[in-house]
C-alpha positions as CSV (number, residue, x, y, z in Angstrom):
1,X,0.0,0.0,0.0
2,X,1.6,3.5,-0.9
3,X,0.9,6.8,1.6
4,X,-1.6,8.5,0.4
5,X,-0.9,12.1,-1.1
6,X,0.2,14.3,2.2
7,X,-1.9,17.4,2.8
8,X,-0.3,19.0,5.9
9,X,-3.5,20.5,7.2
10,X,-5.4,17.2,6.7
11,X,-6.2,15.1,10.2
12,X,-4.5,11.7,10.9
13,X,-7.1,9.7,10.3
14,X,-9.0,11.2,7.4
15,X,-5.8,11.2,5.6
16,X,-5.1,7.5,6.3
17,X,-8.2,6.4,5.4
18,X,-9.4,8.8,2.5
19,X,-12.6,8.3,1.2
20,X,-13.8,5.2,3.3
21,X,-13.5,8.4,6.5
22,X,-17.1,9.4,5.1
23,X,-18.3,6.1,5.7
24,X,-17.9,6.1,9.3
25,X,-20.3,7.4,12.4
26,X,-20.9,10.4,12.8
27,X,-19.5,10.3,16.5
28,X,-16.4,8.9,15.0
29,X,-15.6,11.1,12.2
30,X,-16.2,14.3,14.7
31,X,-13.5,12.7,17.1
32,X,-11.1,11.8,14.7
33,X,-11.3,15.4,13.0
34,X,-10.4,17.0,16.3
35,X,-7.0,19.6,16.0
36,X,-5.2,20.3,18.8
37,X,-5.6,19.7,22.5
38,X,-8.6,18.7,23.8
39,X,-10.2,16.9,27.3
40,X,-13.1,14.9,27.2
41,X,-14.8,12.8,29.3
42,X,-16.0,9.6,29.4
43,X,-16.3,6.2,31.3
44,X,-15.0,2.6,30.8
45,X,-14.6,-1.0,32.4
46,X,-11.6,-2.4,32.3
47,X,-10.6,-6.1,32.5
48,X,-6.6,-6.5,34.1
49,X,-4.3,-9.0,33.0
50,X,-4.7,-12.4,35.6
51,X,-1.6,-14.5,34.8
52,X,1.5,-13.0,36.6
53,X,3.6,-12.6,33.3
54,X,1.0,-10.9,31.6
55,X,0.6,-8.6,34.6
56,X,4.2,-7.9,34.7
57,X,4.4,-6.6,30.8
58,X,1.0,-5.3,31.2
59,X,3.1,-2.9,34.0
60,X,5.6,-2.4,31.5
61,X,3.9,-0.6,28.7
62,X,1.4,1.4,31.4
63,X,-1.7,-0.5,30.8
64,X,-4.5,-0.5,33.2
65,X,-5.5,-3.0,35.7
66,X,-9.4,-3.7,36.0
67,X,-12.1,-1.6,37.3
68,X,-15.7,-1.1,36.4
69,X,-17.7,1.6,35.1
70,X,-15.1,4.2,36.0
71,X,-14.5,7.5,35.1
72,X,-11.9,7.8,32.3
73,X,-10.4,11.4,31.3
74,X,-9.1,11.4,27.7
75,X,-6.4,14.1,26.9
76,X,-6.4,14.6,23.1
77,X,-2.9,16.5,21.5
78,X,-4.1,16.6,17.6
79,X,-1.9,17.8,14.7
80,X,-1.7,16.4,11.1
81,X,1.9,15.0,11.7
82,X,0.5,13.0,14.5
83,X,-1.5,12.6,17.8
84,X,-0.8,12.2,21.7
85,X,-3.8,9.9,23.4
86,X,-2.9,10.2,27.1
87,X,-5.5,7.9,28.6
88,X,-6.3,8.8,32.1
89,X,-8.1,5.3,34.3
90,X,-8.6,5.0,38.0
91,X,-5.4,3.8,38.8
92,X,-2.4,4.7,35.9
93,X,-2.0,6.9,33.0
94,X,-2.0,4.9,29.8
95,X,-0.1,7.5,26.8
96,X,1.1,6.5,23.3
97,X,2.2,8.4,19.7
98,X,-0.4,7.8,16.7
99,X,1.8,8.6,13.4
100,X,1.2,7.9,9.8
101,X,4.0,4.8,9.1
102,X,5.8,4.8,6.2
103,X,3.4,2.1,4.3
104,X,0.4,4.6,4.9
105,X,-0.7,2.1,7.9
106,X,-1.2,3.6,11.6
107,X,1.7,3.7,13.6
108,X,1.5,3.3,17.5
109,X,4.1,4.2,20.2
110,X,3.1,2.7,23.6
111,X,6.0,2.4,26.2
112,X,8.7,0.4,24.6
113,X,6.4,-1.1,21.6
114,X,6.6,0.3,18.5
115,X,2.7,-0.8,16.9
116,X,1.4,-0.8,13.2
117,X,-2.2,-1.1,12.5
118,X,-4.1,-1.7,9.1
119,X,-7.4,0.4,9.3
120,X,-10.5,-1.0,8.1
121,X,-14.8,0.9,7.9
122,X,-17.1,-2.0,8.5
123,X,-20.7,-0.7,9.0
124,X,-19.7,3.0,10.1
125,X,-17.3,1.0,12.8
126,X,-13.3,1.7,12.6
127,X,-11.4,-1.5,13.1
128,X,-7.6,-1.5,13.3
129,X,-5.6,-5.3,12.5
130,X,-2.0,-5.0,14.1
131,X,0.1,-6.0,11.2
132,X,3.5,-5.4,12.9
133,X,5.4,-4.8,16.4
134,X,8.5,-3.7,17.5
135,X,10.0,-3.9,20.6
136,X,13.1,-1.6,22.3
137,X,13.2,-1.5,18.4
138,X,13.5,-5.0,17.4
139,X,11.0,-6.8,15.2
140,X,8.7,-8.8,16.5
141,X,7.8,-12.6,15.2
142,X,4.4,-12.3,13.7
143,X,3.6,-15.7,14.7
144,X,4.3,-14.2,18.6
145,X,2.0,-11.3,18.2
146,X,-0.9,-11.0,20.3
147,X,-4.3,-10.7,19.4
148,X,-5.7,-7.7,19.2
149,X,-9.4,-6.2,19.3
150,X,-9.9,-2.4,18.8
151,X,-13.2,-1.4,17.2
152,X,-14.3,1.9,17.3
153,X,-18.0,3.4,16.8
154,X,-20.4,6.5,17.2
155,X,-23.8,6.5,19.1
156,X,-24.9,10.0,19.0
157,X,-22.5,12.4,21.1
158,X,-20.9,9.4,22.5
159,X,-17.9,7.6,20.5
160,X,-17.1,4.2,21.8
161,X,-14.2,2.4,22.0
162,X,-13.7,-1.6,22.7
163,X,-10.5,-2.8,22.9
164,X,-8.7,-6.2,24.0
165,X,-5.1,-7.5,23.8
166,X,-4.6,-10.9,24.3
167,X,-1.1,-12.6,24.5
168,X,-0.6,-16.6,23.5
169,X,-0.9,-18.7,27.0
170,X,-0.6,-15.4,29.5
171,X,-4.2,-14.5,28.4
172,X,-5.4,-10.7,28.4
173,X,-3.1,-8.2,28.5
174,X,-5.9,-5.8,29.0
175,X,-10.0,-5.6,27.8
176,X,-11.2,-1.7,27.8
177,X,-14.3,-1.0,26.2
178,X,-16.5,2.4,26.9
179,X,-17.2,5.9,25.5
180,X,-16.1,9.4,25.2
181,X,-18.9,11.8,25.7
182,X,-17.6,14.3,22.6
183,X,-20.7,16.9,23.9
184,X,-18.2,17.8,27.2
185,X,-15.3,17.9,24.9
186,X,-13.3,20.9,26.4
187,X,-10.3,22.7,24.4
188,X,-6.9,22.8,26.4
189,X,-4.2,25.6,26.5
């Protein structure tokens, strides 16, 4: 897949996505057209990694252990060149880097891991398929990745996010599914 034509003013995600963008909720085409910093609240229940492997390397890249129906604060830092998605649950601060890669597939910076996503519209849903991982910059065996869920949709004011990382024998990494209420979206700075 070639990058598509860069427009500097163009969002992340309308510019990785082109015309299939129009094609998703409303909810989630308002969110991912955001420019520059933003809060917004929402709520989510989390599932924590169980096995003690998984709980260590779910430590390691700052993911959050499991709570329900908590309040979730959602720091937004949007430019064209890239976005900041500090995630902000009960108990830890979860932040990563969302680029355009190279191959005109999302790129993902979380702790250590270096994440590549193919983006797919599926019924006005956004799904993301990792297709690669790096870690402390070394390449990651495909057939070690883990599994991983992340669906995005609208409802209304409200987008929603469900997302689950599984890893091989150590089970979930982490489950997080909830929403962003995009009608209390507040600018920052």
């Amino acid at each position: 897949m070639t990058m598509p034509e860069r427009d500097d003013t163009t969002p992340l995600y309308p510019r990785l996505l082109g015309a299939r963008f129009d094609r998703l909720d409303r909810a989630v085409q308002r969110f991912h057209r955001l420019d520059g910093a933003w809060r917004i609240p929402g709520r989510c229940t989390i599932s924590g990694a169980t096995h003690p492997l998984a709980r260590l390397l779910a430590r390691v890249l700052g993911l959050p252990r499991g709570c329900a129906d908590a309040k979730l604060r959602f720091d937004l830092e949007a430019r064209p060149e890239g976005e900041t998605w500090t995630r902000r649950f009960p108990d830890r601060t979860m932040r990563s880097r969302l680029v355009a890669s190279t191959d005109g597939q999302l790129g993902e910076r979380l702790g250590p891991a270096r994440l590549r996503f193919r983006l797919d519209v599926d019924d006005g849903a956004l799904s993301m398929k990792l297709d690669g991982v790096r870690v402390f910059g070394l390449p990651w065996p495909r057939s070690a990745f883990p599994t991983v869920h992340a669906r995005e949709h609208g409802d209304g004011e409200r987008f929603h996010f469900d997302i689950e990382v599984r890893f091989g024998a150590l089970g979930t990494l982490v489950a997080y599914r909830g929403y962003l209420r995009l009608d209390l979206a507040k600018p920052l700075g």
